[in-house]
N, C-alpha and C positions, 0 to 999 in steps of 0.2 A: 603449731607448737607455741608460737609466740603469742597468741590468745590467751595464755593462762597468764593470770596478772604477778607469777612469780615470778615467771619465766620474762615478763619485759621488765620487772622490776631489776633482777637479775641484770640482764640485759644493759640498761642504761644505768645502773651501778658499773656496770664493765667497762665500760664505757669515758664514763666517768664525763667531769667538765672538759677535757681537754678533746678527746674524742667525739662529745658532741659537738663541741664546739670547729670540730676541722668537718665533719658532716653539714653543720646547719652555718651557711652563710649568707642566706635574704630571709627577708620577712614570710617568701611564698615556702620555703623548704623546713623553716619554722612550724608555720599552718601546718602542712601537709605533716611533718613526727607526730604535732599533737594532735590529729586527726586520725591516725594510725595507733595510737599509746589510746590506754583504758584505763578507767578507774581514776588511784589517783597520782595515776603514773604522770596526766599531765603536771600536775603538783611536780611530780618527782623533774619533769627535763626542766621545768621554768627555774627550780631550787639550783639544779644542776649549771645551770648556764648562767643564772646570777641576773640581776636585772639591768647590770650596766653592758652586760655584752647584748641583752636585749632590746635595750635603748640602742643600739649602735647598730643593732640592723633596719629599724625604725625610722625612714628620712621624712615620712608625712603621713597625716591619716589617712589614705588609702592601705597603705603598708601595716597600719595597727589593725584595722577591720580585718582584712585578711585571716590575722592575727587569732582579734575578738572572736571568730564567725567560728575556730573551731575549740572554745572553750565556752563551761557553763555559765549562766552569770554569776555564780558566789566564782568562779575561777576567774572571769573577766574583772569583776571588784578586785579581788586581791591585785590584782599582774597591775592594775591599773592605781591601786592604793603605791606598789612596791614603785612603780613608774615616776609618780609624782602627779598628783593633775594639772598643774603648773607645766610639765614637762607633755605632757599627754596634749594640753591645750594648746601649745603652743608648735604642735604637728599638723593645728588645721592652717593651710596655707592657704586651701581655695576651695569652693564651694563643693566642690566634688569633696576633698577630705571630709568635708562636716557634715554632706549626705550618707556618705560611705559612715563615718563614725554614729552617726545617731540611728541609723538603721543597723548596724549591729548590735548597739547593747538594749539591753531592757530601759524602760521609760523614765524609771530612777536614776540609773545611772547617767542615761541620757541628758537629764535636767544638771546633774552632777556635770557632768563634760558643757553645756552654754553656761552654767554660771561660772566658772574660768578660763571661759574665751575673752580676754579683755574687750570692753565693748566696742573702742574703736573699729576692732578686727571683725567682729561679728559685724558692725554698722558697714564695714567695708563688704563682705561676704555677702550678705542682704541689701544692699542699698538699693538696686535697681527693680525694674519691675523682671526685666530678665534673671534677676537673679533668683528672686522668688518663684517666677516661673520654673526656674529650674529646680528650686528646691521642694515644692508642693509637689512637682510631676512624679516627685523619687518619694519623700516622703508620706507616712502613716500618719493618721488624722490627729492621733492626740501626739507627734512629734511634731508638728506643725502646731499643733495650738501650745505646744510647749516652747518653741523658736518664737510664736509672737509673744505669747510672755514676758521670754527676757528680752524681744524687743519695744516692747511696750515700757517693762524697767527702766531700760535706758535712756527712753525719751523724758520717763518723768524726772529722770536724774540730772535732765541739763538744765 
């Protein structure tokens, strides 16, 4: 019954912000509504809950991927426009975040999320050879030629 997109429309209007919001408290029970909700019901729980209660279940990018992995990319752009990329970039804490975040979104957004990882950060996250090892082993060929990019940027910047 909750298949028909009136009926969960319905549903999380019933609901309402308060109700979702006493259901959905991590990043993973987040994923798992909007992986469950159709249409553009995702629209509807992310509207619902506001993007500052969103931000606050968000402690690093492993927790947004989660997130990203079960929205489309015009719905990953918006949540992540509403976010701040300023705020978005500054959840990658450690190399796992920035593999986990670049292999969720598409290749645009991708490049969108290293150009406001301040470069220090990024030079830190990449600086070893381990570190690249780890990140080519996870990473897709043009996410990887997209990371040397703006590491290449960087360098000409100093």
């Amino acid at each position: 019954m909750t298949a028909e997109l009136e009926v969960e429309q319905r549903l999380l209007e019933t609901l309402g912000p308060t109700g979702l919001r006493r259901l959905i408290q991590t990043a993973g029970e987040l994923a798992e509504v909007l992986e469950w909700v159709y249409g553009d019901c995702d629209r509807l729980v992310l509207d619902l809950l506001g993007a500052a209660w969103v931000r606050r279940l968000l402690s690093n990018g492993s927790n947004l991927s989660v997130v990203l992995h079960s929205l489309s990319p015009a719905q990953q752009e918006g949540l992540l426009d509403e976010l701040g990329w300023d705020d978005v970039a500054a959840l990658v804490v450690g190399r796992q975040d920035l593999a986990l975040l670049l292999r969720a979104l598409p290749s645009r957004l991708s490049r969108c999320l290293l150009d406001h990882v301040p470069g220090p950060r990024l030079a830190a996250l990449v600086g070893g050879q381990r570190d690249w090892e780890y990140l080519c082993a996870r990473l897709e060929t043009d996410e990887i030629a997209d990371l040397v990019r703006r590491v290449k940027e960087l360098h000409h910047a100093e």
